[in-house]
C-alpha positions in Angstrom: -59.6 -84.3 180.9 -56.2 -83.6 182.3 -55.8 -80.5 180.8 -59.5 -79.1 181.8 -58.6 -79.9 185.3 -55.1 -78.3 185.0 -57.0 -75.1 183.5 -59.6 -75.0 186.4 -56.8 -75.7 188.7 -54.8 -72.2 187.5 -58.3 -70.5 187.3 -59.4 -71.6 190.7 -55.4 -70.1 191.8 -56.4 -67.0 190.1 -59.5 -66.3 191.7 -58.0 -67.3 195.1 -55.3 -64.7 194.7 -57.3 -62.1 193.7 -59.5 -62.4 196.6 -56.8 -62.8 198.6 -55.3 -58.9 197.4 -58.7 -57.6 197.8 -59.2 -58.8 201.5 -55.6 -57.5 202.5 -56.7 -54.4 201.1 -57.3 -51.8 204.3 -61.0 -50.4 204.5 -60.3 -46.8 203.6 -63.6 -45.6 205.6 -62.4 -47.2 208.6 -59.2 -45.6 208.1 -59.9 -42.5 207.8 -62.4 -42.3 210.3 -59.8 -44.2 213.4 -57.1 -41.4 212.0 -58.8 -38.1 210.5 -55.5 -37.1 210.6 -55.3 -39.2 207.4 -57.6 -36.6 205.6 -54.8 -34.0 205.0 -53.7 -36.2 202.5 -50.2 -36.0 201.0 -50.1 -33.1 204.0 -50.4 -35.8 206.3 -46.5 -36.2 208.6 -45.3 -39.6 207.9 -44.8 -41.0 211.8 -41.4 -41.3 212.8 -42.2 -43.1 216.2 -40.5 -47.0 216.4 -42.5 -49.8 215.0 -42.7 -53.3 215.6 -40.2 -55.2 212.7 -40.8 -59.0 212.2 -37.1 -60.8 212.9 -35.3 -62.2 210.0 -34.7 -65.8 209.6 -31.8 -67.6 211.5 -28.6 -66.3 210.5 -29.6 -64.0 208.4 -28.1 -60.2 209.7 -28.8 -56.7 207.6 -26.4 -55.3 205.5 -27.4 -52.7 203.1 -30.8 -50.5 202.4 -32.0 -48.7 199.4 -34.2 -45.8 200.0 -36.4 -43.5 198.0 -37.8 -40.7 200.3 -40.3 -37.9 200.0 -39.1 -34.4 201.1 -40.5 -33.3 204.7 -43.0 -31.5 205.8 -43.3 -27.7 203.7 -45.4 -24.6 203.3 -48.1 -24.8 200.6 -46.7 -25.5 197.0 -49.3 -23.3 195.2 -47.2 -20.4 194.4 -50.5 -18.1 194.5 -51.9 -20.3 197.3 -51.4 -17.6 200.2 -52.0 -14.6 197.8 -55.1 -15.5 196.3 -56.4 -16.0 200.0 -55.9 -13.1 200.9 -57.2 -11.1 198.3 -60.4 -12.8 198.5 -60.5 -12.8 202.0 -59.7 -9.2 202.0 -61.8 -8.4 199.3 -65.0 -10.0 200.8 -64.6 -8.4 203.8 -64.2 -4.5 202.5 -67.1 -5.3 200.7 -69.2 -6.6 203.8 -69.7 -9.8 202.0 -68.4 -12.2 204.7 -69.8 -14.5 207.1 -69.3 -14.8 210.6 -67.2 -18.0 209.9 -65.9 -15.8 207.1 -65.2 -13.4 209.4 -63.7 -15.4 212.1 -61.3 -17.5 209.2 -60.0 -14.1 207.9 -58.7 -12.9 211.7 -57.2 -16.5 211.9 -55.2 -16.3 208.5 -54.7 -12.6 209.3 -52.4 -13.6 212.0 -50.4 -16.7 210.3 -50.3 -14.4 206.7 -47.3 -12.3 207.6 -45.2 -15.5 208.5 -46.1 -17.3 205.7 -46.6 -15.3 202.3 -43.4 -15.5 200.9 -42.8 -19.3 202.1 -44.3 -20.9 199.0 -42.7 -24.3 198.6 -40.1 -24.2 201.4 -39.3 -26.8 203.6 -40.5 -26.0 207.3 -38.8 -26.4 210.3 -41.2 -29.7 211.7 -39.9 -31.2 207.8 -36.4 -30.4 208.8 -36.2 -32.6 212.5 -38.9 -34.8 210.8 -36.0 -36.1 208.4 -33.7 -36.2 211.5 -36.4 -38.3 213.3 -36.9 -40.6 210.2 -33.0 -41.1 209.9 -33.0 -42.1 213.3 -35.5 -44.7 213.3 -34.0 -46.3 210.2 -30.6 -46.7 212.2 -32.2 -47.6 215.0 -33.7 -50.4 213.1 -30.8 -51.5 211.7 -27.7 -50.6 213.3 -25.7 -53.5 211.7 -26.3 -52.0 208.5 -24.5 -48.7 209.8 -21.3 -50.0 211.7 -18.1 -48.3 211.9 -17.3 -46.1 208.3 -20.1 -47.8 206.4 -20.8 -46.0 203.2 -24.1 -43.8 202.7 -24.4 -42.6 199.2 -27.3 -39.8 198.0 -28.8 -38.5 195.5 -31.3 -35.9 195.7 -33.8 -33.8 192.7 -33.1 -30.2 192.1 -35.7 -28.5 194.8 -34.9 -27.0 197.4 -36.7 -28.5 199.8 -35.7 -31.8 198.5 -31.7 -31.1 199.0 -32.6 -29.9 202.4 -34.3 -33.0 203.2 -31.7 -34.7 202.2 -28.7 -33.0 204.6 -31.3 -33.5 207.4 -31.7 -36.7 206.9 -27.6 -37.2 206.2 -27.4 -35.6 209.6 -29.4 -37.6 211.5 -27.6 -40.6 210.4 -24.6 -38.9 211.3 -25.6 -37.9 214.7 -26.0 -42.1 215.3 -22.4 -42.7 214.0 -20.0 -39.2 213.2 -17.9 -41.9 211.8 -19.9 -42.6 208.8 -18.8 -42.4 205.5 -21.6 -40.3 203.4 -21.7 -38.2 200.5 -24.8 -36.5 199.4 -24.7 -36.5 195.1 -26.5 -33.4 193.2 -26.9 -32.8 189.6 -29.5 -33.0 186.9 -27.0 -35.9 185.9 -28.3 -38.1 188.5 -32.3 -37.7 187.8 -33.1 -40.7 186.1 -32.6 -42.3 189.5 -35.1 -39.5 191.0 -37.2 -37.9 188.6 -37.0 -39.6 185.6 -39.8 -37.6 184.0 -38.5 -34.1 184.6 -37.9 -32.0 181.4 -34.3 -31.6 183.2 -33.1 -34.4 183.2 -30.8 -35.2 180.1 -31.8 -39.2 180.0 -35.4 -38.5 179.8 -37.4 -41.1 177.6 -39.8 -39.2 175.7 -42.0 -41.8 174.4 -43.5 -43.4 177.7 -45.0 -46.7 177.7 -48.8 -45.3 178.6 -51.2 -47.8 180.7 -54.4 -46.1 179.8 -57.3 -45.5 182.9 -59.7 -48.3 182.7 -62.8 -45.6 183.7 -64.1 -42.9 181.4 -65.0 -40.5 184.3 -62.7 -37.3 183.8 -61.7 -35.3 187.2 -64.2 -32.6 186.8 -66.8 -34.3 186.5 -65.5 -36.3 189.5 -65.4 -33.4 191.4 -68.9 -32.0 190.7 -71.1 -35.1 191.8 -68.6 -35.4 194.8 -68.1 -31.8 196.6 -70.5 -29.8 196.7 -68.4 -26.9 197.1 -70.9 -24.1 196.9 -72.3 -25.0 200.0 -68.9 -25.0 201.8 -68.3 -21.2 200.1 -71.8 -20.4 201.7 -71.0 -20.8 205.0 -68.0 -18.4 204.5 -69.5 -15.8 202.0 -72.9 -14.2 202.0 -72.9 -14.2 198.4 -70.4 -16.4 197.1 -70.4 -15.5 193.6 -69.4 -12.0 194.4 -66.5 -13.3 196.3 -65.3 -15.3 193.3 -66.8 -16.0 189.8 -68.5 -19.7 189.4 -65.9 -20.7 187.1 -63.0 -20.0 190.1 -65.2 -21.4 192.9 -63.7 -25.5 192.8 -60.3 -24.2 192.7 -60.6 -21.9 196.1 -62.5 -24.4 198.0 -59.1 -26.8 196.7 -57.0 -24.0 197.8 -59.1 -23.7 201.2 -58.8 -27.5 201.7 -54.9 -28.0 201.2 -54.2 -24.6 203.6 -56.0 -26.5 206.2 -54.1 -29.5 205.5 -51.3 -27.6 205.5 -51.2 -26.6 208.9 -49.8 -30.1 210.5 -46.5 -29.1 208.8 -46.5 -25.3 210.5 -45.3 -24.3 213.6 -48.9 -23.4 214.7 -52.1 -24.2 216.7 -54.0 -22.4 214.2 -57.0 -25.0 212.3 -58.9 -24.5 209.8 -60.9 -27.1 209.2 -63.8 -26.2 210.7 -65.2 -25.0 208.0 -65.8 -28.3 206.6 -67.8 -31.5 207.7 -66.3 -34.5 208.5 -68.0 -35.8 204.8 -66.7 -32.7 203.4 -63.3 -33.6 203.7 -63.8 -36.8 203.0 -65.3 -36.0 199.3 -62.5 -33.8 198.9 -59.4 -36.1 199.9 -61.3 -38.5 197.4 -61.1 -35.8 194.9 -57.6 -35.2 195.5 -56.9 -39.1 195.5 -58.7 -39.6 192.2 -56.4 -36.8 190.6 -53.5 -38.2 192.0 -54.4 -41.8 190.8 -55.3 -40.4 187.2 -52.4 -38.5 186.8 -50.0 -41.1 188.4 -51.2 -44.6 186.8 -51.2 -43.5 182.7 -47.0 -42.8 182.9 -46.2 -45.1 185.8 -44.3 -47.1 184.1 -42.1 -44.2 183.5 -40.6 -44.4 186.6 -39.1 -47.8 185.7 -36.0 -46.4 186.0 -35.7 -45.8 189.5 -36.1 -49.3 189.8 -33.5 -49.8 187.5 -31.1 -48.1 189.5 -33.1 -49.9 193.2 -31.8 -53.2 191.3 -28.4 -51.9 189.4 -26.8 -50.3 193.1 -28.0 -53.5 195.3 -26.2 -56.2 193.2 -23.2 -54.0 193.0 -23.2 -53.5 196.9 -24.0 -57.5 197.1 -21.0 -58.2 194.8 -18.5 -56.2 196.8 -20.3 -57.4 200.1 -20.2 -53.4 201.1 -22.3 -52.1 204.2 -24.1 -49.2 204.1 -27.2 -47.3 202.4 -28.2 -45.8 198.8 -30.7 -42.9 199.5 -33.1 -41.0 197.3 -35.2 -38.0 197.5 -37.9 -36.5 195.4 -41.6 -35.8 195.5 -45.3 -37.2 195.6 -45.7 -37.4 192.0 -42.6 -39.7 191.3 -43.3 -41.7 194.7 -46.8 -43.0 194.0 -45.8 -44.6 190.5 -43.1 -45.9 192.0 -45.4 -47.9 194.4 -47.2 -48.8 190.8 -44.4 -50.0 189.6 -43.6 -52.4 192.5 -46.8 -53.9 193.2 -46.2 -52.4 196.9 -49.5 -53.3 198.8 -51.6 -54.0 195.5 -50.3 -50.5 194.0 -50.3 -51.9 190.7 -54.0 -53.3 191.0 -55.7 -51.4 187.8 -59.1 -49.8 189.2 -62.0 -50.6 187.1 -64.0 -47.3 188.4 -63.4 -44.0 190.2 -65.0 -45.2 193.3 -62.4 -47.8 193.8 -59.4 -46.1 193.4 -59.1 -44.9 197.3 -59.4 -48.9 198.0 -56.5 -49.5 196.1 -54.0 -45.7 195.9 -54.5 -44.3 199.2 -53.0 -40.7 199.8 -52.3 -41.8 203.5 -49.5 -43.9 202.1 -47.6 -40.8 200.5 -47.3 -38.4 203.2 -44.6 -36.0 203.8 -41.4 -37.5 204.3 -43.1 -40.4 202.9 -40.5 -43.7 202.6 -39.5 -46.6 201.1 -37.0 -49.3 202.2 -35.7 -52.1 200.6 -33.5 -54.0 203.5 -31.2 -56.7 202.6 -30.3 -59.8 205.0 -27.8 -62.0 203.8 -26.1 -65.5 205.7 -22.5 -66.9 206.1 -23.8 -70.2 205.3 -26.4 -69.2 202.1 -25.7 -67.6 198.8 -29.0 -66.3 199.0 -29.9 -62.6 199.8 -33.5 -61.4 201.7 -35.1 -58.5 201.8 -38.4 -57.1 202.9 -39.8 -53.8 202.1 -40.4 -51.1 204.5 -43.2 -48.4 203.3 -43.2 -45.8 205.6 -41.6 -47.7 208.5 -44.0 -50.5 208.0 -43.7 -54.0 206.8 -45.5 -53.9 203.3 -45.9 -56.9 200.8 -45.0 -57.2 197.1 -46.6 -59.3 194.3 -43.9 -62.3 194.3 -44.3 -65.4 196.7 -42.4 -64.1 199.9 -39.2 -66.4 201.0 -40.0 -66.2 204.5 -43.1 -64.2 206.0 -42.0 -60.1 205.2 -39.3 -61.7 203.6 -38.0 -62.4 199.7 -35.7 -63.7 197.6 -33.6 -60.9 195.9 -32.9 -63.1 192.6 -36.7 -64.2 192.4 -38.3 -60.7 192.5 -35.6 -59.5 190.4 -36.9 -62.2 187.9 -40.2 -60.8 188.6 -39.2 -57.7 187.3 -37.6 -58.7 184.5 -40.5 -61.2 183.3 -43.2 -58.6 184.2 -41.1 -55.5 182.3 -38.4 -56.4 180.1 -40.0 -59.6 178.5 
């Protein structure tokens, strides 16, 4: 009898928990609709403005803060993005086969075209002060953590966007406190710690532990009961198929959706969006979210190694009681299974079908110049080290009991870590 009420007791914990994740989960809808801003997806700017920090408990003071960091704000990364545009834009319109939206889009690309064609993948002026902004904020936060020569260390991937964001960021801290002590690392040498994937990177484990998609729905077919694209091309063309063969037709309206997103990151008042609905670009940031989430959740646990080095660099700066900052820098694709991998905000919640995944992997979450912090607290009077997690300046939660509201035991999740991974 004791050990049927013992089994109903853990049940009854289980079911509580779970509905517990699935009520802190935010109502996408909602979001999206109080910030449409949200629908540029990862072409959304991560905010840099203050936000409101819960204090640690008494006597505890930061210290140190680990960092992995999406590069800032950029130009499209399609390298035939602005080129295929054109031509079809410039195509339709010899051939009298445009629109007046049509029409009115080509004169408005006309005029950005020139600054931007040969921009593919760069870093943009807005992503270069964005870092600034973002570095700022985090010393502002924590000021402790950067006093007198404290030690910033930095490691970066290979892009060139990414080392960019990295000195920008560098410098922002650096314009708090010129007498900081940083050095900014680069090297394929160091990309376990960034992109632990990339066919570069000489410590690449080849056989990945796969987590296989619990839905049977591929992409495509995702996309075609989702978008209906042809509708959006017929408000631009007045025969869309001789603009572009049906086979091509998803992959410009894609095209047309992340050059409108794009424009937050450009020095520009130029929008584009007009030519969708509001539920247009909602079915296509759910398009864009379901690829991301299906690409992303198979390998996540590929990324391990990040964490590995999150875990490996904090207990050496515990041990030697060091002040100061480890920072990282990479890209979406190695950012969101990094959030799988830590159970930030339920990102390790396995979606039973596609229509769930923008409850649990929201794009919103992995903007440019997306962030994550892990700050550490420590006591004069306790051996024990706190930290909370910071994702993108915000107070997120992770699946370990917390220490003290935002707050956790550094030993306990690293337990967590090793129980849940390296049984």
């Amino acid at each position: 009898m004791k050990t049927t009420r013992r089994f109903l007791l853990a049940a009854l914990c289980l079911l509580a928990a779970a509905l517990l994740a699935d009520a802190q989960q935010p109502d996408y809808l909602r979001q999206l609709e109080a910030h449409p801003e949200f629908l540029n997806g990862t072409d959304y700017l991560c905010p840099a403005g203050p936000v409101a920090l819960t204090p640690a408990p008494r006597g505890y003071k930061p210290f140190y803060i680990s960092h992995y960091g999406r590069h800032g704000a950029r130009y499209a990364w399609q390298s035939d993005m602005y080129e295929r545009l054109n031509n079809v834009f410039s195509e339709a319109d010899a051939a009298g086969n445009l629109t007046a939206l049509g029409q009115d889009f080509k004169r408005r690309f006309d005029r950005l075209y020139p600054e931007v064609r040969h921009r593919v993948g760069d870093l943009s002026r807005k992503g270069w002060y964005q870092q600034q902004a973002l570095a700022e904020r985090m010393y502002d936060n924590f000021p402790k953590v950067f006093k007198g020569d404290a030690r910033v260390r930095s490691w970066v991937s290979t892009s060139t966007r990414c080392v960019m964001t990295m000195s920008s960021f560098c410098l922002g801290l650096k314009g708090r406190n010129p007498k900081l002590d940083i050095f900014e690392h680069f090297g394929n040498s160091f990309l376990p710690a960034i992109l632990p994937l990339d066919h570069h990177n000489p410590f690449r484990v080849k056989e990945v532990p796969l987590t296989p998609l619990l839905f049977d729905e591929t992409w495509t077919e995702y996309v075609d009961r989702t978008v209906d694209y042809r509708t959006i091309l017929s408000r631009l063309f007045t025969n869309p198929d001789d603009a572009v063969i049906r086979e091509e037709q998803w992959d410009l309206v894609s095209y047309l959706y992340f050059f409108g997103a794009g424009m937050q990151s450009l020095d520009t008042d130029l929008d584009f969006n007009d030519i969708f609905t509001t539920e247009e670009r909602i079915a296509l940031w759910k398009a864009d979210d379901f690829q991301f989430y299906a690409s992303a959740w198979p390998t996540h646990l590929g990324y391990l190694p990040i964490v590995d080095d999150i875990i490996a660099k904090a207990d050496a700066r515990i041990a030697d009681g060091e002040r100061g900052a480890d920072l990282r820098f990479g890209h979406d694709y190695t950012f969101l299974p990094l959030l799988m991998c830590l159970g930030v905000n339920g990102y390790d919640h396995a979606v039973d079908t596609a229509e769930e995944i923008p409850v649990w992997c929201r794009l919103y979450d992995v903007p440019m110049g997306a962030n994550l912090q892990f700050v550490f607290y420590r006591a004069k009077r306790s051996p024990k080290v706190l930290f909370k997690v910071l994702l993108n300046g915000q107070e997120a939660r992770l699946p370990v009991p917390a220490a003290d509201g935002p707050y956790y035991d550094w030993d306990a999740f690293k337990q967590y870590i090793k129980d849940t991974y390296r049984p």
